[in-house]
N, C-alpha and C positions, 0 to 999 in steps of 0.2 A: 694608661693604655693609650697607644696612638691611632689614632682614627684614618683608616686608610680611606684613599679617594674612588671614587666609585669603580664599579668592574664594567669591564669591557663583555657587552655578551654578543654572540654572533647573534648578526642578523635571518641567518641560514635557519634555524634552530626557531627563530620568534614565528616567521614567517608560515603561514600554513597556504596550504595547495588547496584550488579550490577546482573540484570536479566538474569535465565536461559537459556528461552528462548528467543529468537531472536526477535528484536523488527523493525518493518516495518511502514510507511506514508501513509495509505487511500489518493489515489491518488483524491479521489471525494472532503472528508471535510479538507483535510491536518493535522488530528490528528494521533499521534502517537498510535501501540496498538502491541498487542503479535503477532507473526504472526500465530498463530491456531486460531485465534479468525479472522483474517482476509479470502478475499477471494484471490487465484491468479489467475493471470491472463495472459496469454503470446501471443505473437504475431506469428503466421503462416503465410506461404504464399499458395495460390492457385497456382494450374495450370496458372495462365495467367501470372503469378508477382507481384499479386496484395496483401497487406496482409491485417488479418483477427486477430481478439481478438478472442483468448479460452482460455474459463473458464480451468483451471487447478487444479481441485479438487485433484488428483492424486501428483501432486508435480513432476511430471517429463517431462516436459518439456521441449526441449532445449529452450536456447537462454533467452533473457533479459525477468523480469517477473515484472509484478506492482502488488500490491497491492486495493483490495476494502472493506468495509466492507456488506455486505449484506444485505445492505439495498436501498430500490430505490432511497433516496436521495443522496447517494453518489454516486449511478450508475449518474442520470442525474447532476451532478455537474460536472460529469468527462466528460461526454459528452458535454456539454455547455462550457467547460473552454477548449477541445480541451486535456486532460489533456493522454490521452491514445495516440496519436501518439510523444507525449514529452519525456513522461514516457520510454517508449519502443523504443525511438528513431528509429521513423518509419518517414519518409521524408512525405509521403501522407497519408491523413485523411483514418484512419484502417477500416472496415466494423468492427462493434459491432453487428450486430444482433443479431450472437449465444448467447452474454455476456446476451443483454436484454432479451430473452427468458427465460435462464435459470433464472434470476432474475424475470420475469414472473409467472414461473411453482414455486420459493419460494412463493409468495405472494398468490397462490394457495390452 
C-alpha cells in the first residue's frame, strides 16, 4: 500500500467566525443566543435583606446579571429548576414576582 502525503485542507472551512456581539445561556431553556435578543435580569436586595429579581431592561444594573429569553416558557423552567438563585449566586430562594409580572404585561 502507498502511503500518500498529507491532504491539503482549506483554510476557509478550519476557520470559525467569531461573533460581534456578546453571546449569553437563557438561564430557563440553557440555549445559547445574542445578548439583545435576550432578557436581563439582576438581583436586588429590599429593605429587610431579603433579595428580589429585576428585570434590567436598561442594562445598568450593578451586580451579577442572568440572562432569559422572553418568553413564558423559559420564565417557568428557571423558576422550577431553582435556576435564578444559582445564576445570581443568591444563597436563599429570590422573590421573582416583578420578573413574572413583567413577563405577564409581554404576553398582554
Amino acid at each position: 500500500m502507498r502511503f500518500k502525503g498529507p491532504e491539503t485542507v482549506d483554510c476557509t472551512v478550519i476557520q470559525h467566525e467569531t461573533p460581534t456581539a456578546p453571546v449569553r445561556t437563557c438561564i430557563g431553556c440553557r440555549k445559547r443566543e445574542l445578548a439583545v435578543d435576550l432578557l436581563r435580569v439582576a438581583a436586588v436586595r429590599d429593605g429587610n435583606g431579603k433579595c428580589a429579581v429585576s428585570v434590567d431592561s436598561a442594562g445598568n444594573l450593578p451586580g451579577r446579571g442572568a440572562w432569559l429569553h422572553p418568553v413564558q416558557q423559559c420564565l417557568d423552567a428557571a423558576v422550577r429548576r431553582r435556576a435564578f438563585a444559582r445564576a445570581l449566586r443568591i444563597t436563599s430562594s429570590p422573590d421573582t414576582s416583578e420578573v413574572e409580572e413583567f413577563f405577564s404585561a409581554l404576553s398582554a
